[in-house]
Structures are given as C-alpha cells and as structure tokens.
N, C-alpha and C positions, 0 to 999 in steps of 0.2 A: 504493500500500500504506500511507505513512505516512496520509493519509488515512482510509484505509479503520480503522486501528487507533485513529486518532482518535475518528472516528464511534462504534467498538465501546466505550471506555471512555466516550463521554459515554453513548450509551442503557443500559450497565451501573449508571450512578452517579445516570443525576440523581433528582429526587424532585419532587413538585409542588412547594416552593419553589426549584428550580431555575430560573436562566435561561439558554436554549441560544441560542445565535449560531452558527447553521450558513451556510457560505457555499457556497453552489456542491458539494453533495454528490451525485456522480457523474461529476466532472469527471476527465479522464483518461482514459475509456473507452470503449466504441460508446456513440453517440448513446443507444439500446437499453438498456443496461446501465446506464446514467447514470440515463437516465430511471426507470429499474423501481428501482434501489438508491432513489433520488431519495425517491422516490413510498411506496416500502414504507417507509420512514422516518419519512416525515410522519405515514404511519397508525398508526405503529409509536407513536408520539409520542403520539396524539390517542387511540387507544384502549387503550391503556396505563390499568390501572387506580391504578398505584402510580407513574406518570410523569405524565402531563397535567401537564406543564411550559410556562409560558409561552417561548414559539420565536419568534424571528427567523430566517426560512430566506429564505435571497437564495437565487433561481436563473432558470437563462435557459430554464429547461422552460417552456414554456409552457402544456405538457398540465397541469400541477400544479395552474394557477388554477383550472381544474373540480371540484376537490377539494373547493373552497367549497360546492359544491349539496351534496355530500352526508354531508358532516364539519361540523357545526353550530360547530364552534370554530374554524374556519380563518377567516381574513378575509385578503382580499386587500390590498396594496400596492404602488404603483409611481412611480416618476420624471416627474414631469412633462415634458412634453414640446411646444415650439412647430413645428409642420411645416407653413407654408407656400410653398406655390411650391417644393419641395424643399431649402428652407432651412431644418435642426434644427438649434433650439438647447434646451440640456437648461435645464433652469428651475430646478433644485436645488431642489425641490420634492418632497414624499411626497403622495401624495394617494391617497384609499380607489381601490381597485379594478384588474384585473389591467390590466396595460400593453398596448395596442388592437396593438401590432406591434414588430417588433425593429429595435433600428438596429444592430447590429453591424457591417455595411455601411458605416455612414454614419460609425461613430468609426472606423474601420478607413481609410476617407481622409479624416477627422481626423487622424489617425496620421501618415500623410502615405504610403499606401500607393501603388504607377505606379497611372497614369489604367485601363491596359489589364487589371491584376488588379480593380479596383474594376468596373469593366464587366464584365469578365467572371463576376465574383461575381455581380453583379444577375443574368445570363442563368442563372447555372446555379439561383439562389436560387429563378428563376422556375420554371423547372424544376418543382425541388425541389416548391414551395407545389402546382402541380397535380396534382404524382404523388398526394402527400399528400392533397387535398381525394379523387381520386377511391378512395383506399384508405379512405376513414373515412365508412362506407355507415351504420355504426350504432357507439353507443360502447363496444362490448365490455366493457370490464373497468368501465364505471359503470354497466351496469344491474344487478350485483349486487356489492357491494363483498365481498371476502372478509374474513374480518376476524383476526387473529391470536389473539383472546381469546375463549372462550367466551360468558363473561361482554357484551359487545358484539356477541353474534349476531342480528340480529333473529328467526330463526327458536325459536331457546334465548327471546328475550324472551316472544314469542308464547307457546309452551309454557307458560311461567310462569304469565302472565296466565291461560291458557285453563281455564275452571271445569269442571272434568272433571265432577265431579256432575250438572250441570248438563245436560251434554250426550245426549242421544237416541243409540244406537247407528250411527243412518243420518248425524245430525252428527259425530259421531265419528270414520266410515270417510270424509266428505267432507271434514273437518280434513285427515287424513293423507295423503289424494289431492292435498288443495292443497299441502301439505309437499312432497310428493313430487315434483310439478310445477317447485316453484318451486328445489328441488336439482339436480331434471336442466335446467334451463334456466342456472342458476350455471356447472353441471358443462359444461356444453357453449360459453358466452362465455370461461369461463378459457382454454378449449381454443382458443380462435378468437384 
C-alpha cells in the first residue's frame, strides 16, 4: 500500500521537467498484478500528455523491455553481465539494451542460500520458462496497445489526418469497415 500511495502522488504531480526514479513498481503482489500495475505505469508515463517525464524505472519484469517496439521513448537498460562456464560475475556496468536472462538464482546463492533450495529453484524455474514459452502462442496485449489518452489513439490520429472531402462515399464506408475491424480485433486481445 505504502507503495502503491507512493506511485499515486508521483503520477498526480510530476510534469515534463520532472524526474521519476521508480524502483520495482508492482512489487508485493501476484507476479500478474505487479506486472499489469508495472506496465500501465510506464504507458501511463509515456503517453501522458502533461507528464512525459524523463523515468528511471528498474524492474525485474521482463515482459516490460517489449514496451520499447512500441513506445518510441522507452529505451532499454541493463547490468552487464560475464557468464561463462556458469561462472556470473556482475561487471557494474549499464549498457543499452534489455538484460538477455535473470540471475536471481545465481545472487540468491550468492546470498549464501543450502545447495538443495538453489537446485531446486533451477528445477522449478525450469518449469516455470516452458509453461511460459508454451502459453505465449501470440503477444496479446502488443498487437494493439490500449492507450489511456485520446489524444494518443492511433485510430483518433487517423480520423484527424483522414481528408473527409476528399473521400468517394464507397472510400468512406471502407475507412469505417477498416475502423471497425481493427476495434473488434483490440476488443477481442484485451479479452484474451
């Protein structure tokens, strides 16, 4: 909660000469909920028309670094990192781009966690990664971003653009068919 009231007073206050340092926002909750708070934030952030503040967002989502394809102002960063032979050592390094895998595992017996919790992490981790790879058949919620502001719709931009004068009545009823299309195909990834 202290968190959460956190969060709520910085996106109340900042302004584009804002700078946010958000660390780990969704932390606390189902993996899910972390993730979705996480992720609604950054957009929240990014298409804001009266915030577009420069951010610092640390997080161990790893679904977030995607966010770069289709948010032109996100850029990636991450820790460098030496792994070979199963030997990581962190480099204390920032270097562009999302982080290739997690070692949470790895500083966790750093940490100095028994041999038998550190194995059995890997087993279930593994797990984990295949359930994962075979649930994500297509990217759901990035083939159409939703977006919080009108103003950032691509459909509202189109509209704008589109030279109604211009248009033949048979262009015009195929304009609103492709609208139409591309709402019920949103309406139906949200859903999924």
């Amino acid at each position: 909660m202290v968190e959460m009231v956190e969060a709520a007073n910085i996106l109340h206050h900042a302004t584009p000469r804002s700078l946010l340092i958000l660390d780990e926002i969704g932390r606390g909750t189902s993996t899910y909920d972390g993730l979705s708070i996480a992720w609604a934030v950054v957009e929240y952030i990014h298409n804001h028309p009266k915030i577009r503040a420069r951010t610092l967002f640390a997080t161990h989502y790893h679904e977030l670094t995607q966010l770069s394809e289709t948010l032109p102002g996100i850029r990636n960063y991450n820790v460098a990192v030496s792994d070979e032979g199963g030997q990581v050592v962190f480099l204390h390094k920032i270097i562009p781009g999302g982080a290739d895998k997690s070692y949470g595992i790895h500083v966790a017996e750093l940490a100095g966690l028994p041999r038998p919790v550190i194995n059995r992490a890997q087993e279930i981790l593994s797990l984990l990664e295949t359930e994962s790879r075979e649930m994500r058949t297509h990217k759901g919620i990035m083939v159409q971003q939703l977006s919080f502001f009108p103003e950032t719709n691509p459909l509202l931009e189109d509209l704008e653009n589109l030279e109604i004068d211009s248009l033949s009545p048979l262009e015009a009823l195929n304009k609103l068919y492709e609208w139409q299309q591309l709402l019920r195909k949103s309406r139906e990834n949200s859903v999924e």
